[in-house]
N, C-alpha and C positions, 0 to 999 in steps of 0.2 A: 507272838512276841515280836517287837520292833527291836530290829538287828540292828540298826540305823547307826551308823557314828554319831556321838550326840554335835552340834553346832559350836566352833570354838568360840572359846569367852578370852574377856579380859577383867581384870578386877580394879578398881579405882576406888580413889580414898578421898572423904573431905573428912571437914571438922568433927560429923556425926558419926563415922565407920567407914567403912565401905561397902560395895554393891559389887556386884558380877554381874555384867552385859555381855550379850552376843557380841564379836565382833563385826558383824555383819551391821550391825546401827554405827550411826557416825555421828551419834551425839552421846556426852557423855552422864556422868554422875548427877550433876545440878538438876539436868532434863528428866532424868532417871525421878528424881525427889518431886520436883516439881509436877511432874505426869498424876504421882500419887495424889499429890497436895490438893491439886486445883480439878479432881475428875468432876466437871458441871456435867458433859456430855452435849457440850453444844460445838462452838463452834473454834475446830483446830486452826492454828497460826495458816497451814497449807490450804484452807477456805480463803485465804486472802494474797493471793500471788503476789498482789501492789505492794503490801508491806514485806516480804519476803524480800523481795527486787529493792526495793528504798535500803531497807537492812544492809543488803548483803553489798550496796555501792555505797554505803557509809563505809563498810569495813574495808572494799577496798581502796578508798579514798586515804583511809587514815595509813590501812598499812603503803602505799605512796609517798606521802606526807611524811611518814614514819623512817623509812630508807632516804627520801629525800633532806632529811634533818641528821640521818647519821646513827638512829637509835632502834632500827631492826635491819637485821644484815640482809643485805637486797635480793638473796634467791629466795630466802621466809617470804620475804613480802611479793616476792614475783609466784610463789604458788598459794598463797592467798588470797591475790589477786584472780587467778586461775579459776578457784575454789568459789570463788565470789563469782565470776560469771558465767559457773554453771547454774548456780542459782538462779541469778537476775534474765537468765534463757529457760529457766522454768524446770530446770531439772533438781533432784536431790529432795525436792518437796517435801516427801514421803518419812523426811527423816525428823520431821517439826510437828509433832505428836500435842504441841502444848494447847489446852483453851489459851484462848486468845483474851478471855478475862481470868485476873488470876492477882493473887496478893504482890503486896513487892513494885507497883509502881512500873512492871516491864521488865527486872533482873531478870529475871526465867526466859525469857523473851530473850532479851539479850545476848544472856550465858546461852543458850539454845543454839545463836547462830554463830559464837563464838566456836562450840564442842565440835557442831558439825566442819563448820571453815577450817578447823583444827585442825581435825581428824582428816578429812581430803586433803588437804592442804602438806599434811605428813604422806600421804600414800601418793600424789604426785613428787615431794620432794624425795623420797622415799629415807629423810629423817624425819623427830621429834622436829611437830609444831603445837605450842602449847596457847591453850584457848585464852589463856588469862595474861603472861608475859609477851604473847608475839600479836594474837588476833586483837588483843584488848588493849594494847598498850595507846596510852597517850589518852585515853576515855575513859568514859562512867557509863554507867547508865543512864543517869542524870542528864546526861548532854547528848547520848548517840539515839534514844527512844523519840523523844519529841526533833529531831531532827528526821528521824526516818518516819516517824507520824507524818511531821507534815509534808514530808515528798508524798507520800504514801496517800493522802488525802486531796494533797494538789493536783495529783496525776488522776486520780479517781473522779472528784470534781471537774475539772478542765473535762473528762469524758459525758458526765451530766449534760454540762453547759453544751455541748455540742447538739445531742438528743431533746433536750429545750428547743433550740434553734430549729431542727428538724422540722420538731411539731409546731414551729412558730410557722416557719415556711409552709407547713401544709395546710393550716388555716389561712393565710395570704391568698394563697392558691386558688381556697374553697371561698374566698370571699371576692376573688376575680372571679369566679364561677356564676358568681347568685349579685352582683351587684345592681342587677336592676331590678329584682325580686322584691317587691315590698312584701314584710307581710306583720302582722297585728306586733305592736308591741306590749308590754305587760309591766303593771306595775304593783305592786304587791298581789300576784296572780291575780290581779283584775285590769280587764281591756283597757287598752291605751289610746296612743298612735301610733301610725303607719312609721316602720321606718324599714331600711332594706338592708337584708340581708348579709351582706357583702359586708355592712357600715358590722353588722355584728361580729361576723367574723374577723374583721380587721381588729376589730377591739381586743379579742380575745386575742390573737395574736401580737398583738403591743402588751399586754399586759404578760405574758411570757416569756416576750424578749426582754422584759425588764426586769423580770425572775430570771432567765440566765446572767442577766447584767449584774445582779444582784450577787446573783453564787459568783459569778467570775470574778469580782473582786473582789471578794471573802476571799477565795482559796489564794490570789497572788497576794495574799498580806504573807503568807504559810512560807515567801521564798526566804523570809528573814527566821535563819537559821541557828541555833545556840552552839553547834559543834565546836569545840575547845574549851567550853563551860568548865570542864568533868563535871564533881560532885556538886558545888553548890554558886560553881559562876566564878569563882577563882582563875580556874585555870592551871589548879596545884595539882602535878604529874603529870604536863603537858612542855616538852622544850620550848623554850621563846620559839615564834612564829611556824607553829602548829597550826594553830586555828584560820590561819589567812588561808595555809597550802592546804589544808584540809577542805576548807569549804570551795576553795578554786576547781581541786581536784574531782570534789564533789559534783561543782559542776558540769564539767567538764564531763563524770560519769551520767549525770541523769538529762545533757542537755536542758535544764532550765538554769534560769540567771541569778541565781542562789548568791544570797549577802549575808553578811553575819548580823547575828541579831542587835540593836540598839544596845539594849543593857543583859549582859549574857546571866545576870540574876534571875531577870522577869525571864528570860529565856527558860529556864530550866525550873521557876517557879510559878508558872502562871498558866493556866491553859486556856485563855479569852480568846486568843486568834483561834482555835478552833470552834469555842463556842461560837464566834461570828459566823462560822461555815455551817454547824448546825440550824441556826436563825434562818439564815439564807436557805437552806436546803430544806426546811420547814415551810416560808414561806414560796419557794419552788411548788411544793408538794398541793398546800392550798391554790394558788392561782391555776393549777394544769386540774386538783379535782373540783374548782368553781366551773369549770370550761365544759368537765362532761359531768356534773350536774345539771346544768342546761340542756346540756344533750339530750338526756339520759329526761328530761322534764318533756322538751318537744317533742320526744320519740315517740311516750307515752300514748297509748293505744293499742294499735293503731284506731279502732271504733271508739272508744268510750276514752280516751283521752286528747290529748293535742294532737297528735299524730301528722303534725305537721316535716317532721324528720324522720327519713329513714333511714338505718344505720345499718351497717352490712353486715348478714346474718353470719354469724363465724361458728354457730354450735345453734343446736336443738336448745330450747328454750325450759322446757315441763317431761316428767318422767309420766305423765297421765294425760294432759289435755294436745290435744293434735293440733302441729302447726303453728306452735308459740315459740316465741325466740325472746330473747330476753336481753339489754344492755348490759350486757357481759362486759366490754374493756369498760366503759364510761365506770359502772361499778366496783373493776379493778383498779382504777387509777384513784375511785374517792376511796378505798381501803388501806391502798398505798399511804395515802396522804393522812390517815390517822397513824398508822405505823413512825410516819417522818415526825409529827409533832411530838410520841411517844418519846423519838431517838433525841431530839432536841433536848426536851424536857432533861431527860437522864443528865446528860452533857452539862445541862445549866446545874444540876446536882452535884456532880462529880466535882466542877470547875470552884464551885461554894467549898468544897469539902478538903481543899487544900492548905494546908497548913506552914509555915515559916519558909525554908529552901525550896520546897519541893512538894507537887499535885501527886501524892500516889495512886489516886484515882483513873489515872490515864489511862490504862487497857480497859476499862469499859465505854471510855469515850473514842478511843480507837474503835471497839468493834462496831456502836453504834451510827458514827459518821462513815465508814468502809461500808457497811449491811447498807445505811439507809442511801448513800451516794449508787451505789448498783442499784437497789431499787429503782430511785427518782431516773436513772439511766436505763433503763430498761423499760420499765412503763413509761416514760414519754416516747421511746420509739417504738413502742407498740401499739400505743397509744394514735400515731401519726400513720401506723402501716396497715393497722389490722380495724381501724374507725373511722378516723378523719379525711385520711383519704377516699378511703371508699363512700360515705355518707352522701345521703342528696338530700333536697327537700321538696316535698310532696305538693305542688304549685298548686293542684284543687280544694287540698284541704288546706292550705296558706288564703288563698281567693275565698273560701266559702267562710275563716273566720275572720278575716278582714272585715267583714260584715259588723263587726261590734268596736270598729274604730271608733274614740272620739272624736275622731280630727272635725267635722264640720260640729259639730258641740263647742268648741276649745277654739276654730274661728268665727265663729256667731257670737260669745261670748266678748270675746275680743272686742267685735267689731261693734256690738253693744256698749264696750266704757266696761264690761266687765271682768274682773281676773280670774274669774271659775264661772264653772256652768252649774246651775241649782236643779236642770232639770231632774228627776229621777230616773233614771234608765232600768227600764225591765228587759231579764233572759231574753234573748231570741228563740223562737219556739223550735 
């Protein structure tokens, strides 16, 4: 028999009844409904620290903003502030139970880091701080989700684009390595001409850098923010010049140069700027799994293929044949890169599926840009640590297929008056 004292409760009330919660959780009723509502069994709000951290410096931005206009008395707002940055320091995690797709457009989400900021926020004042009059005041939903989306995506991208660059710099690298290497070129896998190696890898890494240049200006469209919106771009339950000290404050909490949105409607109705980061983080995905395609082509062999590249063995290759090794990252990164086109896709759905004020569709496009932005940032620096760098090319078997250039074809030809060569070319034996 468990003698056990049972765990104290408290009991809390909305519209529907009430519920009894441990009081050892520090979120309330809403989290409590919405836990049930939405169990997919995928992926909890505490899966994504970035938007926790965005969240939790929107609230303390507003409640700031909030004392600084006169309309929350300034020690609520100095233990909310509090409350908030244990959060955005990565603690309390534990208390954000929610999928992170879920109906409602991000309430749950919202009310989530309202209950908890509450609840701490009471146990450091050591009175009533209420999630909806003191943590929420001045906001919606409407305006504080896609504000901390798009920090939340900005700061996640900005870490992409970094890992891009990486792997740009390590083909550079491997193309100061090999630039006097010639070796066969290919064109629709049939023999070409000579060209070297270096010139290839340079390519590969321009086309890269142009993929982070790509994502990098997708995510800074993300700095124009809708905070002061509330419900549908008004601004109604907001003191005159809210929104100015809000998004200053903002700034000022996330360190990036945060502006208010152009027209705070499209702001809190529209979700295109982030579909442009999907695009971009799609087209990321393609260009880095074109690069070890290639690879993963010349590696091919090492006998009975090109086996012109060899790539550094990172794992046992076969559970049966001895001595096989297999393009493990190059294969990782083209998997990656159907996953990203996947996540886009959804995004351009979601972004369609919006209706008059307001996209309810936004937590699935949050989870799919957060998921697929770590991915693209993780497999390109993997991609540059555990492949590219290490990679060489095999100079004997580049030399013995050189043999099937057509370069003295293609200048006879030439030199003939003619613009193709009609000769027939047979295999080499």
């Amino acid at each position: 028999m468990d003698e056990r004292e049972p765990s104290p409760t408290r009991v809390e009330h909305d519209l529907l009844g009430e519920i009894t919660l441990p009081t050892s959780l520090l979120y309330g009723i809403h989290t409590a409904r919405a836990s049930e509502n939405f169990r997919l069994g995928g992926e909890s709000l505490n899966r994504f620290p970035a938007l926790l951290a965005a969240l939790a410096q929107v609230k303390s931005a507003a409640a700031r903003a909030n004392v600084k206009l006169g309309v929350l008395p300034e020690e609520v707002g100095r233990a909310i502030r509090a409350a908030a940055a244990e959060v955005v320091a990565g603690g309390l995690h534990e208390h954000f139970p929610l999928d992170v797709v879920q109906g409602g457009g991000g309430t749950s989400t919202n009310m989530n880091m309202n209950e908890v900021l509450a609840n701490r926020a009471s146990m450091l004042l050591g009175g009533r701080v209420d999630p909806h009059d003191h943590v929420n005041r001045s906001q919606s939903t409407n305006d504080v989700m896609p504000t901390a989306v798009n920090i939340a995506v900005l700061v996640t991208a900005r870490s992409a684009v970094r890992s891009l660059r990486l792997l740009a710099h390590s083909l550079s690298a491997k193309a100061g390595q090999y630039a006097s290497l010639e070796r066969l070129g290919r064109t629709c896998l049939q023999d070409a001409v000579p060209v070297p190696a270096g010139l290839v890898h340079e390519g590969q890494a321009s086309s890269v850098r142009a993929a982070a240049r790509a994502l990098e200006d997708a995510a800074d469209a993300l700095l124009a923010v809708p905070l002061g919106a509330t419900a549908i771009g008004t601004g109604l339950g907001a003191p005159d010049g809210y929104a100015e000290l809000a998004i200053r404050f903002l700034a000022e909490e996330t360190g990036l140069e945060l502006r208010q949105a152009g027209n705070l409607s499209e702001g809190v109705a529209s979700l295109e700027s982030l579909a442009w980061v999907g695009d971009a983080m799609a087209r990321a995905g393609r260009t880095i799994a074109r690069v070890a395609a290639d690879l993963r082509l010349l590696a091919s062999g090492p006998v009975g293929g090109f086996g012109e590249v060899r790539l550094p063995p990172v794992q046992a290759g076969s559970s049966i044949m001895p001595g096989k090794v297999n393009p493990v990252m190059p294969e990782l990164v083209m998997q990656v890169s159907f996953q990203l086109e996947g996540g886009a896709h959804i995004v351009h759905l979601a972004c369609a599926a919006g209706e008059l004020e307001v996209t309810p569709m936004a937590p699935v496009v949050t989870a799919e840009l957060l998921r697929g932005l770590e991915r693209l940032d993780r497999v390109s620096d993997l991609f540059a640590t555990r492949c590219v760098d290490g990679l060489t090319w095999n100079e004997e078997a580049v030399r013995a297929n050189l043999r099937g250039s057509l370069q003295q074809a293609v200048e006879a030809a030439v030199a003939n008056g003619h613009t193709y060569a009609v000769t027939r070319l047979e295999a080499r034996p």
